[in-house]
ROSE-4610 file (N, C-alpha, C; in Angstrom, 1 decimal, always signed):
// ROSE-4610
residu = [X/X/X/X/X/X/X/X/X/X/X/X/X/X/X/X/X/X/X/X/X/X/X/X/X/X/X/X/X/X/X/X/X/X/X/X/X/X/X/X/X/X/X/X/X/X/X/X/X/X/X/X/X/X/X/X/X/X/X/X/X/X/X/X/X/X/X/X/X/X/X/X/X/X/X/X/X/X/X/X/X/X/X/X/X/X/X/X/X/X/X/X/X/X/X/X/X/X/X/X/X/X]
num = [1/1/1/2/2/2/3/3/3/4/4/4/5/5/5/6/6/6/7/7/7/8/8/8/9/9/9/10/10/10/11/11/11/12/12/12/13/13/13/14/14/14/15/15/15/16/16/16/17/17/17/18/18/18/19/19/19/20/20/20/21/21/21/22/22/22/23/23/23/24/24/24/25/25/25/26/26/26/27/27/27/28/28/28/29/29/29/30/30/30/31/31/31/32/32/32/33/33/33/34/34/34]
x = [+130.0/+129.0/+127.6/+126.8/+125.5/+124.4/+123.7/+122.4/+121.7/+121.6/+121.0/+121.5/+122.8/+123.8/+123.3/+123.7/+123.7/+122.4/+121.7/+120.2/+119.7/+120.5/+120.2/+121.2/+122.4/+123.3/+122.4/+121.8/+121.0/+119.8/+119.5/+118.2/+118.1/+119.7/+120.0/+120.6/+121.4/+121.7/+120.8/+119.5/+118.5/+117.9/+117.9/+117.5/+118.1/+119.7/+120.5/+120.3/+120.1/+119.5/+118.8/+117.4/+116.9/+116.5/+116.8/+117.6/+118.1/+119.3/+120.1/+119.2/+118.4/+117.9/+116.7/+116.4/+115.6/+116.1/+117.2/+118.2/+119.6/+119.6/+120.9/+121.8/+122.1/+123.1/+123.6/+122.6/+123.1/+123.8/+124.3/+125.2/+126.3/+127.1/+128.5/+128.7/+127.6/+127.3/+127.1/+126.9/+126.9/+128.2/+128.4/+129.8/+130.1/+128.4/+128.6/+128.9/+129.8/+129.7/+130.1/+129.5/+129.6/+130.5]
y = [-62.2/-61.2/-61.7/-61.0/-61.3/-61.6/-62.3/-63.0/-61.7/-60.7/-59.4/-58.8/-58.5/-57.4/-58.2/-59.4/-59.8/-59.7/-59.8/-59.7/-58.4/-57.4/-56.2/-55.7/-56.5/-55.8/-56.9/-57.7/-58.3/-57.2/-57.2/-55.6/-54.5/-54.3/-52.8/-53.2/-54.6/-54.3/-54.8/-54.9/-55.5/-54.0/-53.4/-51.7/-51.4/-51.2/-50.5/-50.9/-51.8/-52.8/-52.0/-52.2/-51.8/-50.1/-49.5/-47.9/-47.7/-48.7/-48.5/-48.7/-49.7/-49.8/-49.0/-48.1/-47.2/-46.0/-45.9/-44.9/-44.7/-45.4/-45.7/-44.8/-43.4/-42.4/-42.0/-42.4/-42.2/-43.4/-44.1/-45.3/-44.5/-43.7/-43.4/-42.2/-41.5/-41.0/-41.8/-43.2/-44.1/-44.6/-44.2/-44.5/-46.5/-46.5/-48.4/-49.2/-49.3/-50.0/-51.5/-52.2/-53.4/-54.3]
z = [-12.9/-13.2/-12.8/-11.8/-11.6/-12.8/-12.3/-13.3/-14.0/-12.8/-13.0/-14.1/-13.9/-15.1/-16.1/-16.3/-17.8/-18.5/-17.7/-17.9/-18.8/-17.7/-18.3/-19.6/-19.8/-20.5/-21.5/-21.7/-23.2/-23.3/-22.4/-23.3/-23.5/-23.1/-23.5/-25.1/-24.9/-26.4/-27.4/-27.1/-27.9/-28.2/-27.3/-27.5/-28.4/-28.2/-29.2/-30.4/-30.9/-32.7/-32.8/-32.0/-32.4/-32.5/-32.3/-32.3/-33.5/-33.6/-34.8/-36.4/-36.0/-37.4/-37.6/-36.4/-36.8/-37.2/-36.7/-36.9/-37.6/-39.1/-39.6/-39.3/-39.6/-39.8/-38.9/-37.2/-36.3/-35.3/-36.2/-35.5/-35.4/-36.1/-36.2/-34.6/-34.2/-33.1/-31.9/-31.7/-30.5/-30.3/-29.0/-27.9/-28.1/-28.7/-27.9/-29.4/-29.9/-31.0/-30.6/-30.9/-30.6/-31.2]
């Protein structure tokens, strides 16, 4: 896996946290459960 992807796949899931904890109720609506 490229340096790139990984790169990006850490700040998308630093997005999703932070999403999630602004948005509790709508964790059960996200595809990406980690």
């Amino acid at each position: 896996m490229p340096i790139k992807n990984v790169a990006e796949t850490r700040l998308r899931e630093m997005l999703w946290e932070a999403r999630k904890k602004c948005t509790p109720p709508m964790r059960e609506n996200t595809g990406m459960s980690v």
